[in-house]
N, C-alpha and C positions, 0 to 999 in steps of 0.2 A: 611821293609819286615814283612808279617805278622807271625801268627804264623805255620799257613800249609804250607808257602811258606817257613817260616826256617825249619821246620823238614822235608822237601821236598828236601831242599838246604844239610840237614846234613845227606840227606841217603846215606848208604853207599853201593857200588856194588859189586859183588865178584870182587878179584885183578884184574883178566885180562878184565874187561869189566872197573874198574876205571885206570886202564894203558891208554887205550885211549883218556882219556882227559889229556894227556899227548902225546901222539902218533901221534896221530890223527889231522891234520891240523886244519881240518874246527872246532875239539871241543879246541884244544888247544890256541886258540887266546883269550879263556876268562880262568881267574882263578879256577878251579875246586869249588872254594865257590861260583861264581856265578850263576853254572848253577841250576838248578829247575829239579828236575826228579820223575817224575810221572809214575809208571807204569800201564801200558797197559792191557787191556783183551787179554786171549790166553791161548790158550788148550795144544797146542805142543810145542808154541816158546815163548819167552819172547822178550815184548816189551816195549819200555820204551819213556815218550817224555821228550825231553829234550831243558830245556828256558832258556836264558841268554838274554844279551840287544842285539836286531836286529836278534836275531836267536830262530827260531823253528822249531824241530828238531824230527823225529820217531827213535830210534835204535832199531832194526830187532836183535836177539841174538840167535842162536840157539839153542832151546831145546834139552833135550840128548834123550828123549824116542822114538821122531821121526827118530833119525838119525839110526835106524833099519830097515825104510824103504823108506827114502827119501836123494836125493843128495843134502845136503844141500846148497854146493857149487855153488847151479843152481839160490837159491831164487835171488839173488842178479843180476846177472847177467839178468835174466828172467826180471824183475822191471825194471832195466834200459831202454834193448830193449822195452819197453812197453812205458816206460815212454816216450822216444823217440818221439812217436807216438801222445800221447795227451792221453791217453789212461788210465794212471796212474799216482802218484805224483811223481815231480821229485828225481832220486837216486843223493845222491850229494858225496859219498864216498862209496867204498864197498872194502872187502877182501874176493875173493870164497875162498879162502885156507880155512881160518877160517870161512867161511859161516854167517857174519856177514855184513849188510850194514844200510847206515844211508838214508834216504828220508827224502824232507819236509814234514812238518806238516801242514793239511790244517785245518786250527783253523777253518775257517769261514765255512767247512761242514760238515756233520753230515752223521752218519752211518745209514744205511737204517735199519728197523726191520720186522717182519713180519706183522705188521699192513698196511705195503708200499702194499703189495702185491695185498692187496682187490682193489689198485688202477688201474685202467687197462693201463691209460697212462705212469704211472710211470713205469709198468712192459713193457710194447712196450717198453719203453727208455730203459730198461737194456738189451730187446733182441736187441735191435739197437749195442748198446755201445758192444753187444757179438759179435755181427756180426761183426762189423767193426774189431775185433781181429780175427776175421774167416779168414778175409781177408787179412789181414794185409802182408805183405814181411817179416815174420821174421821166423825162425825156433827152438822152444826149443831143448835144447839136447835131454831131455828125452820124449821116449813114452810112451803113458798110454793105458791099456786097460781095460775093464769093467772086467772081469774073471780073467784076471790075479791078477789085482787089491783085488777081493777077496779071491784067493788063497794064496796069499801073509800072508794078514789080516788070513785066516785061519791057515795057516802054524804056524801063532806067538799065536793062540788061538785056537785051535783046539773044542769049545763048542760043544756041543751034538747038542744043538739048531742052529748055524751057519753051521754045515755040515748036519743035513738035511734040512735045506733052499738050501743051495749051490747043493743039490741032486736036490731036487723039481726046481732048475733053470737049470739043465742038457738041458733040449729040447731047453732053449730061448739061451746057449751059441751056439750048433750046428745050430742053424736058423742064428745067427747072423755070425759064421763065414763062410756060405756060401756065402756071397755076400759083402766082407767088405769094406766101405766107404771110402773115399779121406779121410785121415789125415791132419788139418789145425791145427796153434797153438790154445789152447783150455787154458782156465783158472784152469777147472775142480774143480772146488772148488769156484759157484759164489754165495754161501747164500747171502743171504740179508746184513746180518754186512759187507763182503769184498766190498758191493756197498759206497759208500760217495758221497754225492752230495748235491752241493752250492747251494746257496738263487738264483743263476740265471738259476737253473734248470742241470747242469751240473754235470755228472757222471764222480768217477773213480774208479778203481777196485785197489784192494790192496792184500796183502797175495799170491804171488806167488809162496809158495814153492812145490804146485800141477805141476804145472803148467806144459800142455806138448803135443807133436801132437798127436791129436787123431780124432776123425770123431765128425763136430759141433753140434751133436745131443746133445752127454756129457752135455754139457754145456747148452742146449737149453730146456733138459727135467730137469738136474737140478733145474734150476726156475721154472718151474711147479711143484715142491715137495710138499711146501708149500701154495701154493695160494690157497685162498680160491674162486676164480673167478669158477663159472659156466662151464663145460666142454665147450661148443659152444663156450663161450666168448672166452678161451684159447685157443683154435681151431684155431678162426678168428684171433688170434694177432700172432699167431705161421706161418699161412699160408706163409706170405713174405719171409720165412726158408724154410717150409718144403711143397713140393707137395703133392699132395696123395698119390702119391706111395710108399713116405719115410713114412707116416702116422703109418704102422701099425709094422716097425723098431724104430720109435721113441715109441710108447707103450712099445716093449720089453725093450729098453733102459732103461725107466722109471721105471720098473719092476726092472730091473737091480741093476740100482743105489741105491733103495733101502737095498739093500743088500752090495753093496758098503758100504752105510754110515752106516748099521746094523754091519756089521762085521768091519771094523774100531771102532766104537764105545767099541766093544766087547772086541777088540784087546786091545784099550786102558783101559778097565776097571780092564782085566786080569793082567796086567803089572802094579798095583796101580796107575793108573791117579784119582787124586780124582777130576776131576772137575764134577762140581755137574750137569752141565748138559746131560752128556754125557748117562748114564743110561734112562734119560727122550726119548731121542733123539733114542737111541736104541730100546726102547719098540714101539715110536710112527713109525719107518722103520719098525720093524718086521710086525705090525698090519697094516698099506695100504701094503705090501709084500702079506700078506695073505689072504686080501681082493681081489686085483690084481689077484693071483692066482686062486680066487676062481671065474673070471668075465668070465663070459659066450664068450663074444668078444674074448679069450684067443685064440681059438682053431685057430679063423680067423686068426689072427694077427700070428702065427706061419706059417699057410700057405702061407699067402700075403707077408712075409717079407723077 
């Protein structure tokens, strides 16, 4: 064993998360000095992988700042029926009580970033891989929706700057809730890091604890946040989603989510989350927010939608 791999071996977890390797079937077949634990990138939750001989292993552990606005009890649960599916890596134990579950670890894929995005094939493959969860036979507990979602986030941050964004979005919530869309299971939360995908081309999605029915736009104009693809280009890989008529309801959406992810970020910064990228993340929503507001097509897309 080298030397990362012993101080890996000797770290130690709060009580109730090293209880499980004792508790826990699938970790207690190997002696607690064998296993390898690595912790995970994560903003809300703590994640951890975990090695011993013949097993690799994710544990999923719920962060406490989330659980102010999220059912934790659902992450695990949500993962599974996906996983089900093909969709996601397999869940191989979970407890919703305690909101904790373990999945394989897929060594051989790697986390998509935002350099994926300038790919136009790779981005088709994630609206594929969304789509087919559009479709899919399953039903999350929970529903999500775009305003309530920020009123939430406002409630727990009240910023000067997030409630008049949330004013200046008043006209794009009453367009939207005139005509509200089929609710299908939705990821809502598909950044580029939640994609994974193998040497053989193959996608899965991870981090379910958004996860919930809502109309597949969420998820659809999500991925377009980031891309730096040419609007036309976007356009044409979107088309197999969205008609023309849904066109200028997916703008608002997109408007939307901005402020989604600006006021979550906000929420999170107000309540000491020191991850460093979240401040970055908030400034760069506010600013396409207020460019979006200021786009001449605004006016159309309220009335079309």
């Amino acid at each position: 064993m080298g030397p990362l791999s012993a101080k890996r071996a000797r770290m130690r977890l709060e009580p109730e998360i090293e209880a499980l390797f004792l508790s826990e079937p699938l970790l207690a077949r190997h002696p607690r000095a064998r296993w390898l634990v690595t912790p995970l990138g994560g903003i809300t939750n703590r994640s951890y992988r975990l090695q011993a001989p013949g097993a690799d292993l994710v544990l999923r552990w719920p962060g406490e700042s989330a659980s102010r606005y999220l059912d934790r009890s659902a992450e695990g649960r949500n993962a599974a029926a996906v996983a089900a599916l093909g969709l996601a890596p397999p869940v191989l134990a979970l407890d919703p009580a305690r909101g904790w579950f373990i999945a394989a670890y897929l060594a051989e894929a790697r986390p998509l970033g935002p350099a994926d995005l300038a790919d136009s094939s790779l981005v088709a493959d994630m609206l594929g891989h969304l789509g087919r969860l559009h479709r899919a036979d399953i039903v999350f507990p929970q529903q999500q929706s775009l305003f309530g979602a920020i009123d939430l986030y406002l409630a727990l941050a009240p910023t000067p700057l997030m409630t008049e964004l949330r004013q200046a979005l008043e006209p794009i919530r009453l367009t939207l809730a005139r005509h509200p869309g089929r609710r299908v299971p939705c990821h809502i939360d598909p950044n580029p890091a939640n994609f994974l995908r193998r040497a053989d081309g193959r996608l899965f999605l991870i981090d379910w604890e958004f996860a919930a029915m809502e109309e597949p736009l969420w998820d659809l104009a999500a991925v377009t946040l980031e891309s730096p693809l040419p609007a036309a280009e976007q356009r044409d890989l979107l088309t197999p989603f969205i008609g023309p008529a849904l066109w200028p309801r997916f703008e608002l959406y997109r408007l939307a989510l901005m402020l989604v992810a600006a006021s979550w970020c906000e929420m999170e910064l107000v309540s000491g989350n020191a991850a460093p990228e979240l401040a970055a993340l908030r400034d760069a929503r506010v600013a396409s927010l207020r460019r979006g507001l200021a786009d001449p097509a605004l006016p159309a897309w309220l009335a079309a939608a």
